[in-house]
C-alpha positions as CSV (number, residue, x, y, z in Angstrom):
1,X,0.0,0.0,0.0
2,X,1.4,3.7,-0.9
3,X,3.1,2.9,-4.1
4,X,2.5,5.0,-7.2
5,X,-0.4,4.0,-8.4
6,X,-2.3,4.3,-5.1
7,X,-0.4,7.7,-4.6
8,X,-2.5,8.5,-8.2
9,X,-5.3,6.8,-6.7
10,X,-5.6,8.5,-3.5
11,X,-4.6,12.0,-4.7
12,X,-7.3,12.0,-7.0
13,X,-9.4,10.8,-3.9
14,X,-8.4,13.2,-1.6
15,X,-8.7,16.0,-4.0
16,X,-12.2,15.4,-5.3
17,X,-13.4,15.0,-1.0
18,X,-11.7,18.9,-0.7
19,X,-13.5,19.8,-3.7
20,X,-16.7,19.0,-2.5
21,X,-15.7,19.9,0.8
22,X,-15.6,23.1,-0.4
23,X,-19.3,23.4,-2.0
24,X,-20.7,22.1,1.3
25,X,-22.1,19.2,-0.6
26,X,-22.9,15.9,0.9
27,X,-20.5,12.9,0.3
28,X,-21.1,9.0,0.3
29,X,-17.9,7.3,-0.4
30,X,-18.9,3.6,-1.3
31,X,-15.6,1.8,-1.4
32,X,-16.5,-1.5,-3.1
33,X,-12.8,-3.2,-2.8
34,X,-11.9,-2.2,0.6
35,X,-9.1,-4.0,1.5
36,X,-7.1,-3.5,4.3
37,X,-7.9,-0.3,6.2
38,X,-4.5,0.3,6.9
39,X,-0.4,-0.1,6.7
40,X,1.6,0.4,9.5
41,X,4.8,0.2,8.3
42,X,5.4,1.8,5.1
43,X,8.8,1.7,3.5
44,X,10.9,4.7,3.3
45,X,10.5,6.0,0.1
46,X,6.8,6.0,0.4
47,X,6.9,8.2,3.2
48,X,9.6,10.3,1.9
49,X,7.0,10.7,-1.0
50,X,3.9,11.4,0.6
51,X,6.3,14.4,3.1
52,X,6.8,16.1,-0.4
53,X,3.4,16.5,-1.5
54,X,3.1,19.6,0.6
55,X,-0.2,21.8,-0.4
56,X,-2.1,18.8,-1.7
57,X,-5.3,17.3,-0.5
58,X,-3.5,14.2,0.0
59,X,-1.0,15.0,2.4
60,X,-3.5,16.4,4.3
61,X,-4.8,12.7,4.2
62,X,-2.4,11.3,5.1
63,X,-1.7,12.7,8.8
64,X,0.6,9.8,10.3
65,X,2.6,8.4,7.6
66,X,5.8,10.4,9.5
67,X,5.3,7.3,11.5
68,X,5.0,4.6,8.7
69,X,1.2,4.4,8.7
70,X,-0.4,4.6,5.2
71,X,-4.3,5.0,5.3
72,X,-6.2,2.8,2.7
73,X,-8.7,4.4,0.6
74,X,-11.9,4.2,3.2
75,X,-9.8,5.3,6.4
76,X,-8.4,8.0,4.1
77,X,-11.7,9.6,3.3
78,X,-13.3,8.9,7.0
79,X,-9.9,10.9,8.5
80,X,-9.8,13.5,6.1
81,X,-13.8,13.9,6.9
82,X,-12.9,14.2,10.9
83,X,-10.0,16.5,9.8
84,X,-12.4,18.8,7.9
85,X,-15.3,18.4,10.4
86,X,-18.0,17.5,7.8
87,X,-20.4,15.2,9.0
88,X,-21.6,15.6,5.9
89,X,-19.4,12.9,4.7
90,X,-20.0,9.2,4.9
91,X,-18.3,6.2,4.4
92,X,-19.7,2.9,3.8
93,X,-17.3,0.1,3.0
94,X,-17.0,-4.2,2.2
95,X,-14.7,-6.9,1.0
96,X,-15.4,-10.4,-0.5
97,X,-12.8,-11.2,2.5
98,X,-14.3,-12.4,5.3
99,X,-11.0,-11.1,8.0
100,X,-10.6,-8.0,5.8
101,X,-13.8,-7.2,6.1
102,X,-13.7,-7.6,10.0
103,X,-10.7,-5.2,10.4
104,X,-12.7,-2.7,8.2
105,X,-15.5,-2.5,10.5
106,X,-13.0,-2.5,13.4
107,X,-11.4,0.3,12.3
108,X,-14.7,1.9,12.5
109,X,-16.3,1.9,9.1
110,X,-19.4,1.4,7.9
111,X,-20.7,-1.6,5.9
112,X,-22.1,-1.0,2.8
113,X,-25.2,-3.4,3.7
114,X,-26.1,-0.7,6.2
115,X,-27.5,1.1,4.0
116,X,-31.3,0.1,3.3
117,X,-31.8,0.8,-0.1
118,X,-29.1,-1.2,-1.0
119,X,-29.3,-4.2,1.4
120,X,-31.1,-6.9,-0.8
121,X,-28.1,-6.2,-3.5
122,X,-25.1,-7.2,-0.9
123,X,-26.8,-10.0,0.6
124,X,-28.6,-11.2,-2.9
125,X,-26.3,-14.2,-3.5
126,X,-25.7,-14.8,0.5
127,X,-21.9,-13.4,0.1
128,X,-21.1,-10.3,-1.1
129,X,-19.1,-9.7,-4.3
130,X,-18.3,-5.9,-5.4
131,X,-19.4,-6.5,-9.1
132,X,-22.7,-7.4,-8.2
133,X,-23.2,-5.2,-5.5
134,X,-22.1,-2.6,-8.2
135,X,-24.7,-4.3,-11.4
136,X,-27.5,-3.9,-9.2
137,X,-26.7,-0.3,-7.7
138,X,-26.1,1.4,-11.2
139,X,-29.8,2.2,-11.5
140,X,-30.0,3.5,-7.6
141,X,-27.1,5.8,-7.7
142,X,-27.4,9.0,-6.4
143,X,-26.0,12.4,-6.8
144,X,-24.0,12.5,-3.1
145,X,-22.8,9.3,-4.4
146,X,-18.7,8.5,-4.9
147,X,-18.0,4.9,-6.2
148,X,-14.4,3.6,-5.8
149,X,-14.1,0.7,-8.1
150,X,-10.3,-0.7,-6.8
151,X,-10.2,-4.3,-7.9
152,X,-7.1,-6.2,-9.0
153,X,-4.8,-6.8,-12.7
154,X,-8.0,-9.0,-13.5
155,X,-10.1,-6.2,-14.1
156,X,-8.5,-6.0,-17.5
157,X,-9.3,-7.6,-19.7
158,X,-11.9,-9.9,-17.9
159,X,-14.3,-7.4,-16.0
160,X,-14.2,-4.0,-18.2
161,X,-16.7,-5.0,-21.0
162,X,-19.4,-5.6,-18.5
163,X,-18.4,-2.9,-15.8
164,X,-17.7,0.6,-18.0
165,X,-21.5,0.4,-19.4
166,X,-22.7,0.1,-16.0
167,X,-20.5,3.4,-14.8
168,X,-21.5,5.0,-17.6
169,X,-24.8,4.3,-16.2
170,X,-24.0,5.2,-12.6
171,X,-22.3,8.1,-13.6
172,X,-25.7,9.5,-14.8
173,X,-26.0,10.9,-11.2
174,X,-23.1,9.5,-9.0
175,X,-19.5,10.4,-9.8
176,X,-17.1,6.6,-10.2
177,X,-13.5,6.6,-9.8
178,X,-12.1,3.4,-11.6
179,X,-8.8,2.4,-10.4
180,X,-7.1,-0.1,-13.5
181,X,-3.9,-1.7,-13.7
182,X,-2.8,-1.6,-17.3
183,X,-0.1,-4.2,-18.3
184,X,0.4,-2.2,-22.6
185,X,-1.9,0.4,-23.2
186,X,-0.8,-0.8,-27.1
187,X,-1.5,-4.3,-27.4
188,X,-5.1,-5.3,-27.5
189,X,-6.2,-5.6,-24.0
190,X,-5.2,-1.9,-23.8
191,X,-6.7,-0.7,-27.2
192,X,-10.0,-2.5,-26.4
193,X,-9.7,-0.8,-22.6
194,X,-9.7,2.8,-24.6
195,X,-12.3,1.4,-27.0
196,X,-14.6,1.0,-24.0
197,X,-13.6,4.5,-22.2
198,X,-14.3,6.0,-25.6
199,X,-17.7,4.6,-26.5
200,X,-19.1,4.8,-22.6
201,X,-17.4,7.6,-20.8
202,X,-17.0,10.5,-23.0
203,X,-15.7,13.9,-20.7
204,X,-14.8,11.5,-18.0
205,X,-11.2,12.5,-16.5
206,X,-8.3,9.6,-17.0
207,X,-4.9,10.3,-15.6
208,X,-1.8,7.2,-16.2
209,X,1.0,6.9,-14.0
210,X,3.6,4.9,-16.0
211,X,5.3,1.9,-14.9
212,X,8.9,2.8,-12.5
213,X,11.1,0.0,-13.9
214,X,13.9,0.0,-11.9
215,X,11.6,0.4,-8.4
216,X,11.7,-2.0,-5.7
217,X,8.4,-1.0,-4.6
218,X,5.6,-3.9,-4.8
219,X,3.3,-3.0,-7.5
220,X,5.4,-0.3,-9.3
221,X,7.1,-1.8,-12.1
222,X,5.3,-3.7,-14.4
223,X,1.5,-1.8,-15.4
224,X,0.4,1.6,-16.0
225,X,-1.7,2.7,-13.3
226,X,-5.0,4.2,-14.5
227,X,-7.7,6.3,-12.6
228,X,-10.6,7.0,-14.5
229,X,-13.1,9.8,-12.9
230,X,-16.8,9.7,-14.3
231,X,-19.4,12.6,-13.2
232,X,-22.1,13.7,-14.9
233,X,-20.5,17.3,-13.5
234,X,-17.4,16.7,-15.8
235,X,-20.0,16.3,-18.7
236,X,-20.1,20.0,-19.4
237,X,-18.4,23.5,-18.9
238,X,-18.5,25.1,-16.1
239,X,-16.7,26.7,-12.9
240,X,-17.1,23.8,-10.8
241,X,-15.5,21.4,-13.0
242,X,-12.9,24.3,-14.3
243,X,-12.0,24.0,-10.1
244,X,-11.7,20.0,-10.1
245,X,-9.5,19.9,-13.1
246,X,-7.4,22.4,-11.5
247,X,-6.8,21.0,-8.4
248,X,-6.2,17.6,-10.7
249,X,-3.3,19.1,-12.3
250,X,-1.7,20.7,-9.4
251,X,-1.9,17.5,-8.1
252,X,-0.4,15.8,-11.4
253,X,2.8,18.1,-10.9
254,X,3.4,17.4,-7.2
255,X,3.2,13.3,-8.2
256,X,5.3,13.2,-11.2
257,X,8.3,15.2,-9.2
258,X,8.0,13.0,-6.3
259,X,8.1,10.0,-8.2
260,X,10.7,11.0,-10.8
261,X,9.0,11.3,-13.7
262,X,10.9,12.6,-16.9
263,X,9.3,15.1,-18.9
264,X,8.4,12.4,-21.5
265,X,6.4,10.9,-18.8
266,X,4.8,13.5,-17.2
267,X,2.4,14.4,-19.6
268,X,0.1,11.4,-19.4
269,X,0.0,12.0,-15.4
270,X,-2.2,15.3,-16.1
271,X,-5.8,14.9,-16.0
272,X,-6.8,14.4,-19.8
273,X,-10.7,14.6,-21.3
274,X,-11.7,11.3,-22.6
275,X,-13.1,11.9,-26.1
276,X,-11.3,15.1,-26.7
277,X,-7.9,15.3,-28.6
């Protein structure tokens, strides 16, 4: 937990919670992969990285990683909420892990089939599974509504074709972050992953944190890291969205100098409009 691609991850994250922060609008974070809530011993160079994000939302976020702990994505948005005092925010959480999803409610989180309109779809098949929680909820989404769909590599190619029509659905009213891990954005599992973003999620955001060959940090080397933002907000001009896209970009330039990233790479790491040249 804390290498780049959750760096991208959670930066977009943190951002988007100031942004709305910032309107006074309501929040439901519905974090469909939870994972672990938390690491508590991050490696060096994680924390070094997170300590030079100064002015950003997420190292705001992240308030102990001085002492090694990196938040996950649920405990990052539930802190940051504290931090800001907006009750206004909610997080509701789950994971097809029985033990993970035990320390997530531990940790004080709440479970997703707390909430009652969406009850029958968590407990439909008697265990839960984040892709049909997420079939079933496309239709109920709701404007305070922020999806985090987080899953593994699999995701390409073997869930995209079924899950980007349904967040193009979602994203009718809710906003959907998609977290992808991208092995070749040229062969064909990429092309047909851009196909997809293309024909479902025109004037969605996509930022791509290339791979860091020679890292020694888990998870680092070997895929593009791709966050996809969908809002029916982002769908047309205006100052609001002007304000996200900005924040987005400051953001973009803080990442690609702590990780590195030449200025052949850095381009791709700034928020881009899907469907626009």
């Amino acid at each position: 937990m804390g290498n780049a691609g959750d760096l991208l991850k959670h930066g977009v994250l943190a951002e988007y919670i100031c942004w709305r922060n910032e309107s006074g609008s309501k929040v439901r974070f519905l974090d469909l992969f939870g994972g672990e809530p938390v690491q508590n011993a991050s490696p060096d160079e994680v924390v070094r990285r997170v300590q030079g994000l100064t002015g950003s939302a997420l190292h705001d976020a992240q308030p102990e990683i001085a002492e090694g702990r990196y938040l996950g994505s649920g405990m990052l948005v539930d802190h940051f909420a504290r931090s800001l005092r907006n009750s206004r925010i909610q997080v509701f959480t789950a994971d097809s892990d029985t033990e993970r999803r035990k320390k997530l409610m531990a940790n004080g989180l709440q479970a997703l089939d707390e909430l009652p309109s969406f009850s029958d779809t968590c407990r439909s098949t008697g265990e839960y599974d984040a892709y049909t929680f997420f079939k079933g909820y496309a239709n109920q989404s709701e404007a305070q509504d922020l999806v985090l769909i987080d899953p593994f590599a699999g995701f390409l190619p073997s869930k995209s074709h079924t899950v980007i029509p349904q967040i193009e659905i979602a994203a009718k009213r809710a906003s959907v972050l998609l977290f992808a891990l991208n092995r070749d954005p040229f062969d064909s599992v990429g092309r047909q992953f851009d196909d997809l973003l293309e024909t479902h999620l025109k004037g969605a955001v996509i930022m791509t944190c290339p791979p860091l060959r020679d890292s020694c940090i888990d998870g680092e080397s070997e895929y593009y890291a791709e966050i996809v933002l969908a809002a029916h907000a982002l769908n047309k001009d205006s100052y609001a969205r002007d304000a996200l896209l900005t924040r987005l970009d400051f953001f973009s330039k803080q990442l690609g100098g702590v990780l590195g990233l030449s200025d052949r790479s850095r381009p791709i790491l700034k928020p881009r409009i899907i469907g626009r040249n």
